[in-house]
matplotlib code that plots the C-alpha trace (Angstrom):
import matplotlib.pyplot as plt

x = [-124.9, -125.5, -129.0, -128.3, -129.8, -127.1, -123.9, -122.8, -123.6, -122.0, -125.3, -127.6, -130.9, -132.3, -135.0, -132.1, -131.4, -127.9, -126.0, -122.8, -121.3, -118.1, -115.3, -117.7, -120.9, -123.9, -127.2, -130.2, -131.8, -135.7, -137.3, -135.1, -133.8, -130.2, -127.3, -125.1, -121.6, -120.1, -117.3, -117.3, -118.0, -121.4, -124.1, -125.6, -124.4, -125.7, -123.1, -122.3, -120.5, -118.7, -117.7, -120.7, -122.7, -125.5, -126.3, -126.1, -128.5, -130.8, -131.1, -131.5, -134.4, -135.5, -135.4, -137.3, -139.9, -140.8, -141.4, -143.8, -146.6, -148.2, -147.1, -143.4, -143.3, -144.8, -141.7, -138.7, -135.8, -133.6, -130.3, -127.5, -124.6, -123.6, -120.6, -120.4, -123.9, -126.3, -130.2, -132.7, -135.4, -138.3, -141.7, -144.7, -148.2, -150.4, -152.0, -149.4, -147.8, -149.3, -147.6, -144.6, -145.1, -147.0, -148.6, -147.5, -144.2, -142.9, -142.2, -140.7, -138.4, -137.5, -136.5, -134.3, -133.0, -131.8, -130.5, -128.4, -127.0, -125.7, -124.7, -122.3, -120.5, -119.3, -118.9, -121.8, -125.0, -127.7, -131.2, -134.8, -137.4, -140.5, -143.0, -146.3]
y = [-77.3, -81.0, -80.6, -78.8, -80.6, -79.0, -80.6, -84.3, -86.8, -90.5, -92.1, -93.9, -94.4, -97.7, -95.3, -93.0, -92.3, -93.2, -90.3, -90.3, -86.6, -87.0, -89.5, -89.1, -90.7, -89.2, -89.8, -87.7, -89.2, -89.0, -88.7, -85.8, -84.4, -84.8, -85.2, -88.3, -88.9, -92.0, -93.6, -95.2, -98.7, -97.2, -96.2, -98.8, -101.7, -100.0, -100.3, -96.6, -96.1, -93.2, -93.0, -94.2, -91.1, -93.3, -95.2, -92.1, -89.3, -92.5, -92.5, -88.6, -89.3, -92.2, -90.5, -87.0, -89.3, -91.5, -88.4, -86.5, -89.5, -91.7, -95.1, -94.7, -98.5, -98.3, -95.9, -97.6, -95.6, -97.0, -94.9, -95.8, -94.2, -93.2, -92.1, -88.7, -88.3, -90.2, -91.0, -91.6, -92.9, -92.7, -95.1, -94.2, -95.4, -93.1, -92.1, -90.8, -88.8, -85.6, -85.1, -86.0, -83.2, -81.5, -77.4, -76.5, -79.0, -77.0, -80.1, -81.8, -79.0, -78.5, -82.2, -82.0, -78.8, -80.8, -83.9, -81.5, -79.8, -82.9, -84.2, -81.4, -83.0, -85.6, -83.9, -85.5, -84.1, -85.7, -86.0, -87.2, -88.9, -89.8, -92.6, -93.1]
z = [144.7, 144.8, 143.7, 140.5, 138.0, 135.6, 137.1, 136.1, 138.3, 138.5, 139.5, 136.5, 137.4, 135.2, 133.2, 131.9, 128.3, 127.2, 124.4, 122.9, 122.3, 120.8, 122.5, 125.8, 126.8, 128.6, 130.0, 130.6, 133.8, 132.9, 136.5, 137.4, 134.1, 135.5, 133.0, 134.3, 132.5, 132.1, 130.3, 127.0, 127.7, 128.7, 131.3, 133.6, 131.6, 128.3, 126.1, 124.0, 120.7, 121.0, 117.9, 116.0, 114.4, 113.0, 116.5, 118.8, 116.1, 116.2, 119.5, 119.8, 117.6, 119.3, 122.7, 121.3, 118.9, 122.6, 124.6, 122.1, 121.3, 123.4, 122.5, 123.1, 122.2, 118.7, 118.0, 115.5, 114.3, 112.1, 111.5, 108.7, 107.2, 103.8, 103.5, 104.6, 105.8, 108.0, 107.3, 110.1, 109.4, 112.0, 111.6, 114.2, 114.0, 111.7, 114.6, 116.2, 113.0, 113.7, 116.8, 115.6, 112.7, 114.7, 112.8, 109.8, 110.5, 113.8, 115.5, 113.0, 111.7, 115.4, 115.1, 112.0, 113.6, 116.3, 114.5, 112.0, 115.0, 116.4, 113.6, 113.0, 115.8, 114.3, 110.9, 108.8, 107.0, 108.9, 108.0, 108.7, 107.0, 108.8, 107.9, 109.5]

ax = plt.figure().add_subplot(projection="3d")
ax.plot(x, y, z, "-o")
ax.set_aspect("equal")
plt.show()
């Protein structure tokens, strides 16, 4: 049962992508797909705001936005609260818009599907505007 990819795991490998759910912080370990758990003060010596909607739906969409184009590094995401609702905003290169939108907007409903979902967690509206 070790190898289920499934079960928490204490070890952080250095490419793994640091979430906050709530009060706890998680990581998804990108060369396995593992979910790690850490505490609060972070994963790896990343630190983790807990309770900080705006930081952790920005990095949902940073971490979805990196894996779907090819210049992960040409990705920003700039996330802010107001009030009782959080805006992401995410800027790629024009190049790399249409897979972020991807047919008829199926990518990037799927996005804002996601984003509104975990936003829900922390009881805020959350939505998405992408630039290219």
């Amino acid at each position: 049962m070790d190898d289920d990819p499934r079960q928490p795991r204490d070890e952080v490998s250095e490419d793994a992508e640091v979430f906050a759910n709530g009060d706890e912080a998680f990581a998804v370990d990108e060369a396995d797909g593992r979910v790690l758990t850490a505490a609060d003060e972070g994963v790896d010596g990343q630190a983790v705001a807990a309770g900080d909607p705006a930081e952790a739906l920005g990095t949902l969409v940073a971490y979805l936005a990196r894996n779907l184009v090819d210049e992960p590094d040409a990705v920003e995401v700039e996330a802010r609260r107001q009030g009782n609702s959080v805006v992401v905003t995410l800027r790629v290169p024009e190049t790399e818009l249409g897979k972020v939108i991807g047919r008829q907007g199926r990518i990037a409903r799927a996005v804002r599907t996601a984003l509104t979902i975990a936003g829900s967690r922390y009881h805020v509206r959350a939505s998405l505007d992408i630039e290219g």
